[in-house]
N, C-alpha and C positions, 0 to 999 in steps of 0.2 A: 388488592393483588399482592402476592408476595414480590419482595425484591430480588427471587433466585429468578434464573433466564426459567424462563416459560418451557414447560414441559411437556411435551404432546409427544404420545408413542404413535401418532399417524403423520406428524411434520418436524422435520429438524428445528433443535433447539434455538428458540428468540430470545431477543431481550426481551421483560416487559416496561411497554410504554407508557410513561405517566396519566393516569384517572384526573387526576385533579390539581390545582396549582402547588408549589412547594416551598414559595415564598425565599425568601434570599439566602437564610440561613440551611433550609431544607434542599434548596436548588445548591448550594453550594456544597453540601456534605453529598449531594446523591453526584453532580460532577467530578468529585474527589475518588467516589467509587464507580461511576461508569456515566459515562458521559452522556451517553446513550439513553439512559433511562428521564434524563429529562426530554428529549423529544416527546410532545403530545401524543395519544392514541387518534386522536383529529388528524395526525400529520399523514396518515397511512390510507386515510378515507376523502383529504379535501386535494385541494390545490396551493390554498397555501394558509398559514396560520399566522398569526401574530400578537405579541401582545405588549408589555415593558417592565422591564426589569433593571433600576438603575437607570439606562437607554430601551429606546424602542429597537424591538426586535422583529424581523420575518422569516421565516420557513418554507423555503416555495420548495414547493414537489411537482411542478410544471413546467411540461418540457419547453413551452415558449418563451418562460418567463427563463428558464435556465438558458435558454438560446441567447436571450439577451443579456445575461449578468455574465454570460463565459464566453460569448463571442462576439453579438453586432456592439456591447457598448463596454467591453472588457478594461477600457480604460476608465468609466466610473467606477468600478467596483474590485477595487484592488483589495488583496489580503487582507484581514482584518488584524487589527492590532495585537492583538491577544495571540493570533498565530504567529507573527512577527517577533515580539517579546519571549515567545516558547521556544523557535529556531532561531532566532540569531543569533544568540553563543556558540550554539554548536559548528552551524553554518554559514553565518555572517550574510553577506548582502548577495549567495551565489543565487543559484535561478530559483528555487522554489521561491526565494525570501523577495529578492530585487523588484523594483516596478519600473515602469515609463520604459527611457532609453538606454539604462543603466543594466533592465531587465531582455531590451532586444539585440543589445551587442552582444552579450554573452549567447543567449538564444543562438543569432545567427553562426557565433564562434563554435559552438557544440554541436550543433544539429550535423552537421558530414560525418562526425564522429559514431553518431546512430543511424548512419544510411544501413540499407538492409542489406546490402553487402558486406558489410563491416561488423554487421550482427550476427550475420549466417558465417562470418570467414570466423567469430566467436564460437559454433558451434562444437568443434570439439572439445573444450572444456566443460560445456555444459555434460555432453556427453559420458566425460571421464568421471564427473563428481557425481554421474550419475550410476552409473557401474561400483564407485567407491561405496556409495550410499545404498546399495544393492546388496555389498557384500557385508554392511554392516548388520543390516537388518536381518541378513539369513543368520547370521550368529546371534540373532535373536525370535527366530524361528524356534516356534511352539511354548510362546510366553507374551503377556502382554509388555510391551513397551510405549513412551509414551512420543510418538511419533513426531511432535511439534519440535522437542528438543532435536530430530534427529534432521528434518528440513531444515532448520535453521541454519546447522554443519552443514550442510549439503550447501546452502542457497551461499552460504559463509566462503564457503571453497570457491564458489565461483564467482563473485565479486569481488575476490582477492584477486583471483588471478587470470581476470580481467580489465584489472586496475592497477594491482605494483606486481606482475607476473615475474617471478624471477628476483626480485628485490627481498637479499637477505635481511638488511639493515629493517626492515619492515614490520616490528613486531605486532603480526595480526590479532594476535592473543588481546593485546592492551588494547587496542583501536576498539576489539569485537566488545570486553569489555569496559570502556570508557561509554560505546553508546548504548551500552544496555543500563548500564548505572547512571547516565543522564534523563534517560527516558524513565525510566523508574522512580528518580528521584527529584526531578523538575520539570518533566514534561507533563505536570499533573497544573489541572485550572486553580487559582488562586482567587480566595474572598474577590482580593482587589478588584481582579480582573468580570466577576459577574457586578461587582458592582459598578465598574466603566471607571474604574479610575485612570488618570492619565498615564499614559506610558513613560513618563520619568521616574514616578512613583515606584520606588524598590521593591519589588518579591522577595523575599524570601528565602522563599522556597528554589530559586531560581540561583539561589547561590552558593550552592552545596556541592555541586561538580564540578567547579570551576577548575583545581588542580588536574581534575583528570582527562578536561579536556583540553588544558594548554599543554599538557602532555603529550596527547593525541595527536594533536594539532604539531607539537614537535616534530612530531615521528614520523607526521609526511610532508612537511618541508623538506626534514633532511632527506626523504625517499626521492623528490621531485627535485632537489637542486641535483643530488648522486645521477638522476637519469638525463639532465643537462649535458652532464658531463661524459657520461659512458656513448649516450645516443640511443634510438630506437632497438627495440628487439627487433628479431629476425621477422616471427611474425607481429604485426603491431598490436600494442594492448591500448585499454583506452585513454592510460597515460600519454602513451604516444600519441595518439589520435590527436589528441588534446591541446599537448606540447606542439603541433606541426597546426594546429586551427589559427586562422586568422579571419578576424570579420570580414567580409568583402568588402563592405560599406569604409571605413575606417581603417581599414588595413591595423587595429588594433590588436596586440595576442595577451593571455592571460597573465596576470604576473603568479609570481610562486604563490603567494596568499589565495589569489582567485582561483587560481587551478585546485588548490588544496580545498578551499569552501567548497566548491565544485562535487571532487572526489568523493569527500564527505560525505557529503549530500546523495551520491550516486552509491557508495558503498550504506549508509543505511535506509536509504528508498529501494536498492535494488537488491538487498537478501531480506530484510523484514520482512518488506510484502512477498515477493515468493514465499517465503517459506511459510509464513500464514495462510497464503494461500493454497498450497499445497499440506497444510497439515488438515483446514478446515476440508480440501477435493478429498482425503484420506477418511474423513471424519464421514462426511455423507456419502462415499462409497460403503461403507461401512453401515451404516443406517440404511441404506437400499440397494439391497444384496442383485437385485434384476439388473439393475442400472452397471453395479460391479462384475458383474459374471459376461454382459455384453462389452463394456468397456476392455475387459482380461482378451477376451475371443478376439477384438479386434487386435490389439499389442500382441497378439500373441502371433497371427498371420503374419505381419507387418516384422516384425522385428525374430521372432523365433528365441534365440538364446543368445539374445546380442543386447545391447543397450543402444538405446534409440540414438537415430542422429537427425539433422536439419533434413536431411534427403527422406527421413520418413514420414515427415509434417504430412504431407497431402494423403498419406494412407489413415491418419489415424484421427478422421474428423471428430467423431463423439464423443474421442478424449477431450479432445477442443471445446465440445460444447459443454462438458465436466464441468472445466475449466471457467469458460463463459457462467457459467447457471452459480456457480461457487463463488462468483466476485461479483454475482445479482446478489446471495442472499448474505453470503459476508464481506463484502467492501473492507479490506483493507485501509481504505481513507473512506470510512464510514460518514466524515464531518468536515463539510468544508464551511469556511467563514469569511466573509467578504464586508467592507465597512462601504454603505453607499456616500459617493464624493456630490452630487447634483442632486436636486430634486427628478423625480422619478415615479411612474406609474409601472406596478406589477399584478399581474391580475386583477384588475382594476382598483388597485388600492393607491393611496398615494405613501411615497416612499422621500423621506427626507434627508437630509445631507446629515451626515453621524448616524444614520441607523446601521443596525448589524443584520446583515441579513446573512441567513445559514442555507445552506443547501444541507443539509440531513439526507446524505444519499442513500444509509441506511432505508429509510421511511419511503424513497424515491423510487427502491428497488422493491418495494413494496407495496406500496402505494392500489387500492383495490381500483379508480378509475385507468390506472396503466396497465395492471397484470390480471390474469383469471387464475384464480388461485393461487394470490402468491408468495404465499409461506410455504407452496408445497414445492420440493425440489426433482425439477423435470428438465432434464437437460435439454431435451425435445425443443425446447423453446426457442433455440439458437442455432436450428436445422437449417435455419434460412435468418438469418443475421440481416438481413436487407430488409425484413419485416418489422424489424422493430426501430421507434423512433430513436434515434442516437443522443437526444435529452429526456430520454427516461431511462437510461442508461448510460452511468456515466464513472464507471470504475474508475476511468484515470483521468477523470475532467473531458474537458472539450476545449473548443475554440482556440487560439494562439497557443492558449498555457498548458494543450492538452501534457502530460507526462511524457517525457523526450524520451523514456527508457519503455513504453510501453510496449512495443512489437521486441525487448528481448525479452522483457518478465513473459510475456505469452509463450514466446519461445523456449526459453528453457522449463516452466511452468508442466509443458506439453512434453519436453524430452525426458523429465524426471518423473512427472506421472503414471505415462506410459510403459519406460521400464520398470517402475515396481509394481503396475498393475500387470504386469505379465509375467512377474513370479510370485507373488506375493498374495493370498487372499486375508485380507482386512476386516474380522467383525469385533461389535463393540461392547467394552468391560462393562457388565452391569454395575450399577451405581456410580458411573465414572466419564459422565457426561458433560462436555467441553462447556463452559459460561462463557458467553459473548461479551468480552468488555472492553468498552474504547478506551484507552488513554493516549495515545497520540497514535494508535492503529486499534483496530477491532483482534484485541489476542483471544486465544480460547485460556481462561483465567483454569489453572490446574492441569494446565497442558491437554494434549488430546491422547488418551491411553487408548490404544485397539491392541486385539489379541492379533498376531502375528503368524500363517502359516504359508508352507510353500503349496505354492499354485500347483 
């Protein structure tokens, strides 16, 4: 099988999944270029896979066996190392990275800050960058444009200014690019790491963006000491939120550093993924024009010549299930990794202390005993959300660690969609078809180009 994404002019574009082993040197050059492509073609047909490399490894694609690595025993199987050593510079010890008690004080400190009140009282920024994002795209009416660059601005406006709102001293510009040149440049897997070297042992590779992210990292210190000082905005952003959180438990508050690891963490988990996922929702309206022309008629009832706000959520289900069906077949956090701490039984195999076990949620969303047909993109599937088991689906994780930011990426996800599918019809540039490739999110490698017209 060739190494380009898999080509079928009847199912949106796959990675293709490894035929045969690739041995250390070959598994380490095909992780270099897409992560992805080491997952098994077994991974998509069994329950769970396994084999070793350097460490013994598992793959489960079972939603019971995921029930138990992400909620009834979430404290065996914490991050894996390798993901640890990838985010720690960037983000340090805040929630994604943290484990044990270190991981539930902050937890408890953050969570009021994502009540859905607090998300919805969010709602008209989403709204506003979504009208901006509207207006850029008609000034690129009747021309291909390559629409991932244009979500990413969009997804960018609104975690700024839901995060240092109003904060000049804030230069978003350098933040936006310190985490695209860390990601690009060290969030790539190293030899070391497939071959289980110990986490003191140096990378490399991992040391290349160091200037630009204690820079970064400058910029919002001084942003969070400056709002110390001034006080809350009028309406709260999630600085504030932040700044005003206290554990219950400990009566503990963040200091400047955790709040910053924090922010981080929440400024690129919370525009990456939108806007990848909003570029790939763009990309398969686009590839099925039925699905797009029903999606446009509903946005278009619903909203008229307005851009969408929270108050329209409940008119514009199908956008939703778009939305839903878009984060089944491209996951965002396409790979998750977890190192088992105890001995352990998973589908009936036995599981030892130091093994790596992967959720490949890729392969999960895929997977033919979970899905009927499911390379093929039907939104239909998500008509009834209550149908499908919640560990065979698992965009933003499960259990305690599920993703603390997940009801607002839905949310704005849904408000930005929706307006540009109601002025905007989306078809796709021949020869110009988006590659699926992990490096520490599922991007489309070449951006996503679609021809551009008004609705």
């Amino acid at each position: 099988m060739s190494d380009a994404a898999v080509s079928d002019t009847t199912v949106p574009v796959q990675v293709p999944l490894a035929r045969e082993p690739r041995g250390i040197w070959g598994s380490f050059l095909t992780a270099r270029r897409n992560l992805l492509e080491l997952i098994p073609e077994l991974a998509i047909r069994q329950p769970m896979v396994s084999g070793r490399m350097g460490k013994r490894w598992h793959m489960v694609m079972d939603p019971e066996a995921n029930r138990r690595i992400l909620r009834d025993a979430v404290d065996d199987y914490p991050k894996s190392d390798v993901t640890k050593l990838i985010l720690r510079p960037a983000i340090g010890e805040s929630l994604f990275v943290a484990e044990g008690a270190h991981w539930r004080w902050q937890r408890r400190t953050a969570a009021p800050a994502f009540a859905l009140r607090n998300i919805q009282n969010l709602g008209p920024v989403m709204t506003a960058a979504a009208e901006r994002s509207a207006e850029r795209l008609a000034a690129a009416s009747g021309r291909a444009a390559n629409v991932f660059d244009e979500m990413v601005t969009a997804t960018f406006e609104v975690i700024s200014d839901v995060t240092f709102s109003g904060d000049e001293g804030f230069d978003r510009s350098a933040v936006h690019d310190a985490i695209d040149n860390y990601i690009a440049q060290t969030a790539r897997v190293s030899l070391l790491d497939i071959l289980g070297a110990p986490m003191w042992v140096p990378r490399p590779n991992r040391m290349l963006a160091t200037s630009a992210l204690r820079e970064m990292k400058r910029v919002a210190d001084s942003a969070i000491d400056a709002r110390r000082e001034t006080g809350p905005r009028p309406v709260p952003d999630l600085l504030d939120l932040l700044l005003e959180g206290e554990d219950p438990k400990s009566q503990r508050r963040m200091t400047t550093a955790e709040l910053r690891d924090n922010l981080l963490t929440f400024i690129v988990a919370g525009h990456e993924t939108t806007a990848l996922t909003l570029a790939w929702a763009l990309y398969l309206c686009a590839f099925d024009q039925d699905v797009q022309a029903r999606a446009r008629a509903e946005a278009q009832v619903a909203l008229g010549d307005r851009a969408a706000t929270v108050a329209d959520l409940p008119a514009l289900p199908y956008i939703r299930q778009i939305v839903d069906e878009t984060l089944r077949l491209y996951p965002p956090a396409a790979f998750l990794s977890r190192t088992a701490q105890k001995a352990d039984q998973l589908c009936g195999r036995e599981v030892r202390p130091g093994d790596t076990i992967m959720l490949p949620i890729y392969a999960l969303h895929r997977n033919h005993l979970l899905w009927p047909d499911p390379h093929r993109f039907d939104p239909a599937r998500f008509a009834d959300p209550k149908a499908i088991d919640r560990f065979a689906y698992l965009p933003f994780g499960d259990g305690p660690r599920v993703c603390i930011g997940a009801a607002f990426a839905l949310q704005e996800a849904v408000v930005i969609l929706a307006t540009l599918l109601a002025r905007f019809r989306f078809t796709q540039v021949p020869g110009r078809t988006p590659k699926p490739v992990l490096i520490l999110t599922l991007r489309p490698e070449g951006g996503v180009w679609l021809n551009i017209e008004r609705a």
